[in-house]
C-alpha positions in Angstrom: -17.3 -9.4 -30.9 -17.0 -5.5 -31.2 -13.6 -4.0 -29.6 -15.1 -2.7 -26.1 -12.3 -0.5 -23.5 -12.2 -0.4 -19.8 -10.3 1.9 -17.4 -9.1 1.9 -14.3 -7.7 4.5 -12.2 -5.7 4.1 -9.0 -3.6 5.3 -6.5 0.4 4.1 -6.1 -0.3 2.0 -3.2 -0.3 -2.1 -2.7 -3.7 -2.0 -1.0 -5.3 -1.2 -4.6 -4.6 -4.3 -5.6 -7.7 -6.1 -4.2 -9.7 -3.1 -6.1 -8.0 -3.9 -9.5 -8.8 -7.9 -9.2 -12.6 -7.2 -7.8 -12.8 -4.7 -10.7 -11.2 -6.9 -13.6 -13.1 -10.3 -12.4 -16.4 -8.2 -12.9 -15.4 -8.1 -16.4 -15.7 -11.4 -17.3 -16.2 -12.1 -20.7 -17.3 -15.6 -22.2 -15.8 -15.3 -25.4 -12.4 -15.2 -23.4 -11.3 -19.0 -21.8 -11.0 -19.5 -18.5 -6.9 -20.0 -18.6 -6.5 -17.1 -21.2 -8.5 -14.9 -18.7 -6.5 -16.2 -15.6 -3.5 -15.6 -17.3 -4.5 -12.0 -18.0 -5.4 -11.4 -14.2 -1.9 -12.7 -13.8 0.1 -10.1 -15.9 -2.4 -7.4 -14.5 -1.7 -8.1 -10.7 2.5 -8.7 -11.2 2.5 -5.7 -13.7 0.6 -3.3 -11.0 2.8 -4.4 -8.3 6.2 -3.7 -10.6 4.9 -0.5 -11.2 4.3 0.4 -7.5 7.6 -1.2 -6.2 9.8 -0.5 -9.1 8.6 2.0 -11.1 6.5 4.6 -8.6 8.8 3.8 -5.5 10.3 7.3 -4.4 6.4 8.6 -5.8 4.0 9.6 -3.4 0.8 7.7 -2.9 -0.8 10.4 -4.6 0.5 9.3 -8.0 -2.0 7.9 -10.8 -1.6 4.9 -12.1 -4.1 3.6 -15.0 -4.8 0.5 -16.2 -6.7 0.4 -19.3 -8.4 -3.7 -21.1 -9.6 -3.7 -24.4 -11.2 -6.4 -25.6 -10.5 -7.0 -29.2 -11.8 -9.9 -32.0 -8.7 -11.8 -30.9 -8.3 -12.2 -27.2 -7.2 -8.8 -24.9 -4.8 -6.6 -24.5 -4.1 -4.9 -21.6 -1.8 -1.4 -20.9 -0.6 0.7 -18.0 -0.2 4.3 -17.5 2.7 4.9 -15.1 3.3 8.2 -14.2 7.5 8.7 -14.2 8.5 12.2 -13.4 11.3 14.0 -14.1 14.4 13.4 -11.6 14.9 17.0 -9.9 
């Protein structure tokens, strides 16, 4: 299997969450197992929601946050893009 990327972008809101799991579960791949992706859409959902509550919470709405999947020979690897700004 060649190494393919997917990206997400979304805004710092709970609501997006539904958007992230409808997007990643059209991703299915069959070379990934069932429990290996479940797992995945487990660490995607709980590491969205830290970043919203923990990381983004005096952020605006506005704020990006990307979510980027790359499939690679050996399994997936997923990353997030959290804005943080600097503390006035």
């Amino acid at each position: 299997m060649l190494q393919q990327s997917k990206h997400i972008h979304v805004s710092t809101d709970l609501q997006e969450l539904t958007r992230i799991l409808d997007w990643f579960q059209s991703l299915t791949q069959a070379s990934v197992t069932e429990e290996d992706w479940m797992q995945c859409q487990i660490a995607i959902a709980e590491g969205f929601t830290n970043a919203v509550r923990h990381a983004h919470q005096a952020l605006p709405t506005e704020t990006p946050i990307e979510i980027d999947l790359d499939f690679i020979p050996i399994g997936l690897k997923c990353g997030f893009g959290i804005t943080v700004l600097p503390s006035a």
